[in-house]
LOSERO-781606 format. One record per residue (C-alpha): x, y, z; residue number from 1. Coordinates in pm, 1 decimal. Each point is the difference from the previous one (the first is absolute). Example, Ala and Ser with C-alpha at 12.3 -4.5 7.8 and 13.67 -1.06 7.14 Angstrom:
// residues 2
u:v:w:i
1230.0:-450.0:780.0:1;
137.0:344.0:-66.0:2;
This chain:
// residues 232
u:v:w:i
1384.5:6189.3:-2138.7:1;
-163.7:-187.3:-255.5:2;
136.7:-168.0:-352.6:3;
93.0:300.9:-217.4:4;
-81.2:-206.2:-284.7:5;
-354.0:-21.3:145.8:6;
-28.2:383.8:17.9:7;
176.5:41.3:-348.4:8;
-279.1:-273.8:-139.1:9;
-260.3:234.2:183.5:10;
112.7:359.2:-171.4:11;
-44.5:-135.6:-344.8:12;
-308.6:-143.3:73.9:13;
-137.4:292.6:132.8:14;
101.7:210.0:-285.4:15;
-154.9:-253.4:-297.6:16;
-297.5:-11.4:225.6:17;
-55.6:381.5:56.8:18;
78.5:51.5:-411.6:19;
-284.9:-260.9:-64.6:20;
-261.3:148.3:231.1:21;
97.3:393.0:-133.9:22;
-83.7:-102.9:-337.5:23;
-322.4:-170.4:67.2:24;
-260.6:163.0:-136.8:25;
-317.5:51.2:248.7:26;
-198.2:-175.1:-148.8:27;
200.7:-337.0:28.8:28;
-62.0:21.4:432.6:29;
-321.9:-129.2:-21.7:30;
114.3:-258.2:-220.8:31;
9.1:-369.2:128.2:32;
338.8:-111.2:88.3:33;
181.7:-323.0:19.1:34;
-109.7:-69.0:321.8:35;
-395.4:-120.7:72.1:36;
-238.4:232.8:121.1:37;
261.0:305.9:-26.2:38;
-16.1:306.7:-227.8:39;
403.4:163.4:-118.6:40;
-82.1:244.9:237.6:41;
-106.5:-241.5:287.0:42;
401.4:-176.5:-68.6:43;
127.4:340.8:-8.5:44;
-172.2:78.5:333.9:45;
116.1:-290.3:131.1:46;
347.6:100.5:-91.2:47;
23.3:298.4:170.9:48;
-189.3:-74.2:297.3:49;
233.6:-322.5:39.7:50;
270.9:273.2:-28.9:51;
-96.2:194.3:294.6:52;
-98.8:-261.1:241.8:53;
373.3:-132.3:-50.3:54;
138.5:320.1:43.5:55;
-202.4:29.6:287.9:56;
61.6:-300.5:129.8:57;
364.3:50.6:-6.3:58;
-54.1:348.8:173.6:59;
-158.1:-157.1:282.6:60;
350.1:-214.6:6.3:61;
193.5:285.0:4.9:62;
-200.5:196.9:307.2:63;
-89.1:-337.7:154.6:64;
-352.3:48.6:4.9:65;
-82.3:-351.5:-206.0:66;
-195.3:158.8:-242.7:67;
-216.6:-339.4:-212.2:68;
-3.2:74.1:-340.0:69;
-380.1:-20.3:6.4:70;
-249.8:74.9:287.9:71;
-180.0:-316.7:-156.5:72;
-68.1:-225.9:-305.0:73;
-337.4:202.4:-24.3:74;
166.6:360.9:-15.0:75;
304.1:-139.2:-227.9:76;
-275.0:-107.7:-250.2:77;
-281.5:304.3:39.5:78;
333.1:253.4:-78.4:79;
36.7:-155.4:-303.1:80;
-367.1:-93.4:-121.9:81;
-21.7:437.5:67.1:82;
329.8:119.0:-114.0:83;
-45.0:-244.6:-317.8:84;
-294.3:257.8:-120.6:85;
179.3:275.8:60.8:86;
111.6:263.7:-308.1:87;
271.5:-120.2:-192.3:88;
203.1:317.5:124.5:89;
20.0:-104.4:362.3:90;
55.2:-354.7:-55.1:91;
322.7:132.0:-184.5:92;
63.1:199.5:260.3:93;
-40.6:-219.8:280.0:94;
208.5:-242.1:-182.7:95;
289.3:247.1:-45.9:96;
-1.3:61.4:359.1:97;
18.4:-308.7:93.5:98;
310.5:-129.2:-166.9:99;
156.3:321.0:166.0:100;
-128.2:-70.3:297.9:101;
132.7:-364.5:46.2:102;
325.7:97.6:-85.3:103;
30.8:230.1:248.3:104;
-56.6:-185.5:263.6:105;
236.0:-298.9:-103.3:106;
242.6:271.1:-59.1:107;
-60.3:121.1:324.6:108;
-61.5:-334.2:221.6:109;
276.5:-59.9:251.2:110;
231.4:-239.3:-48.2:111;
-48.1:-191.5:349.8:112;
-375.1:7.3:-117.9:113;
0.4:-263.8:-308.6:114;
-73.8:-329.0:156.0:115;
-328.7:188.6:187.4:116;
-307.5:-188.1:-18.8:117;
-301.3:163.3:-213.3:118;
-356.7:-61.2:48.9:119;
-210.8:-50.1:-278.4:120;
-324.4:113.8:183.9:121;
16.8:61.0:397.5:122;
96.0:-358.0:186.6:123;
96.1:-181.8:-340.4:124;
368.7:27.4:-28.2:125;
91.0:-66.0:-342.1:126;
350.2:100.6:-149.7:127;
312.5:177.9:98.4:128;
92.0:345.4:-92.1:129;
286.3:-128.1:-214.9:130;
-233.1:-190.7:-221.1:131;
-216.3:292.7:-105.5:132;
226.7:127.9:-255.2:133;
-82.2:-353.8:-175.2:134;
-377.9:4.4:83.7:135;
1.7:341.7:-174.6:136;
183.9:-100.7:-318.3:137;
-189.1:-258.1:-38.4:138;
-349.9:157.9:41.4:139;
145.7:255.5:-246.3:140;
121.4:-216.3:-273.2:141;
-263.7:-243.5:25.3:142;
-332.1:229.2:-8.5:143;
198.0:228.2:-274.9:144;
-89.4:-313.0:-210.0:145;
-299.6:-80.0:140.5:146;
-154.2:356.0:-100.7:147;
-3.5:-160.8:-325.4:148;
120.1:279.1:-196.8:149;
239.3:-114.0:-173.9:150;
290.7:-39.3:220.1:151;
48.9:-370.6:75.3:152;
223.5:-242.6:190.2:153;
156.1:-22.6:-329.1:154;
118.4:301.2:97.2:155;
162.7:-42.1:311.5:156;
388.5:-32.3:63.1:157;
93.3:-333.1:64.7:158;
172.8:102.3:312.0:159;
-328.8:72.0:126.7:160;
-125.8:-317.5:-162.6:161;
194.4:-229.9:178.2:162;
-40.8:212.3:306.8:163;
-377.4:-137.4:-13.3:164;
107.2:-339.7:-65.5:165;
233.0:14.8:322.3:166;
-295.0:158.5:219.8:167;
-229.5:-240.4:-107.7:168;
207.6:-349.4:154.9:169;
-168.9:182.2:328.5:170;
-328.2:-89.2:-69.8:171;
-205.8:-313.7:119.4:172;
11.0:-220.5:-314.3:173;
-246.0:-297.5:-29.3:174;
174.6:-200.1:-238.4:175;
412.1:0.9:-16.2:176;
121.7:118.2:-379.0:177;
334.2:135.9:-164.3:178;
-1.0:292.8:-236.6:179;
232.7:85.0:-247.4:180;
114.3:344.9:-133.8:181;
129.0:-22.8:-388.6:182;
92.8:341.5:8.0:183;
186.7:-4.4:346.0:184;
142.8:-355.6:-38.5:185;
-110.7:-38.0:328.3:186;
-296.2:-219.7:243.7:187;
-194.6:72.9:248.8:188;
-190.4:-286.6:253.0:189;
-289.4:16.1:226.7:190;
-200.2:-185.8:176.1:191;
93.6:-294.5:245.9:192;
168.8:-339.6:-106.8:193;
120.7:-95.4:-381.7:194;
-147.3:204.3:-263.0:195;
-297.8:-162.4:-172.1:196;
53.7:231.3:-356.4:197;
242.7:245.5:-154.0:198;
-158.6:278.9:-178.5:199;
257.9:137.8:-257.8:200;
-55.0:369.2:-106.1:201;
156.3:351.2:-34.1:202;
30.4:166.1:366.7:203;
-226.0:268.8:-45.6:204;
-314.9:-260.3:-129.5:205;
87.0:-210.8:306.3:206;
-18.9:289.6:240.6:207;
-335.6:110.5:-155.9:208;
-126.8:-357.7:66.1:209;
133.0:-29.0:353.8:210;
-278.6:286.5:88.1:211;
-247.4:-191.6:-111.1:212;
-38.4:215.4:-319.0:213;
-75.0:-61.9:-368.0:214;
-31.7:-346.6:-170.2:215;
371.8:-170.1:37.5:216;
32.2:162.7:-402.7:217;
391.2:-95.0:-65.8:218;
57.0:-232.8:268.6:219;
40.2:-390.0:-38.4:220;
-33.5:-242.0:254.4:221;
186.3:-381.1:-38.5:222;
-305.7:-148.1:181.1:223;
-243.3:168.9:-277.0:224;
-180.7:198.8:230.2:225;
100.4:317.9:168.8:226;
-18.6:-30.9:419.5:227;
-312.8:188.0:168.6:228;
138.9:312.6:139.2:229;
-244.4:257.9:195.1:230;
-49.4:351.2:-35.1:231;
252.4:227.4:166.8:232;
């Protein structure tokens, strides 16, 4: 089984997200988002579609099938350019179903089943079924503040703050840096060899950063400048 604290994490996030979505009014889908080139409704899309290729996904697990998330990069992104422009109704909808249908089948995976390899689209394996419970919260929690609605990583727990910053050390880092977590009392390295720069700044702002988001507002760096980091 997977970290309850994970799953716990996830149920919260769902709820805030499905509360912020409900009281949307319609007119705010076709609004741009956060995120370039996407509409609210094309993040919301993305969302729930996300949703159900996971669950799916994990389905396949369960029947042994091997069911990729996505039949291809092309489909992944057409279901969301058209379900992005779709009535405000079914995107809430869809969304709904979603988060009910992912925890379904994590509630119902096998336990022998966990360590199962996913694919991402058919002959790129990509993840284990244990680490889709953290894919999900973060896709959640991250595009809740990237609809740019109001809900921001302000907002987030820092249990699922410093859950980013420990996900992150798994990325390919160009230059080696150290950050540090006021709120947390806590630090966080990546990259390879001695860290070139500490950035200093509260966990959530530092998460935020890490996914190559916003400006670095609220962090400080003892080198002066803040460390290129890429888009997640």
């Amino acid at each position: 089984m997977t970290d309850p604290t994970q799953l716990e994490l996830l149920a919260a996030a769902n709820t805030r997200l499905v509360r912020t979505v409900d009281a949307l009014d319609d007119a705010t889908f076709a609004a741009p988002s956060l995120l370039p080139d996407w509409t609210v409704g094309h993040v919301v899309a993305h969302l729930a579609l996300n949703g159900e290729a996971l669950a799916g996904a994990l389905g396949g697990v369960a029947n042994g099938t091997g069911t990729p998330m996505y039949a291809s990069q092309e489909a992944r992104d057409g279901d969301i350019a058209a379900l992005g422009d779709a009535a405000p109704s079914d995107l809430r909808t869809r969304l709904m179903a979603s988060t009910e249908l992912f925890d379904r089948e994590v509630s119902d995976l096998p336990d022998d089943k966990w360590e199962t390899v996913i694919e991402r689209t058919p002959g790129q394996p990509a993840f284990s079924a244990r680490s889709t419970v953290l894919m999900r919260v973060r896709e959640i929690e991250i595009h809740h503040a990237d609809l740019g609605v109001g809900y921001t990583a302000a907002d987030w727990p820092s249990s699922f703050s410093t859950l980013v910053l420990d996900s992150m050390r798994k990325r390919d880092w160009p230059t080696a840096f150290r950050v540090l977590a006021r709120d947390v009392a806590q630090t966080w390295s990546y990259g390879e060899g001695d860290p070139t720069a500490t950035v200093t700044g509260e966990s959530h702002d530092l998460a935020w950063w890490l996914t190559g988001r916003g400006d670095g507002s609220g962090l400080t760096s003892d080198q002066g400048d803040l460390p290129e980091v890429a888009a997640w």
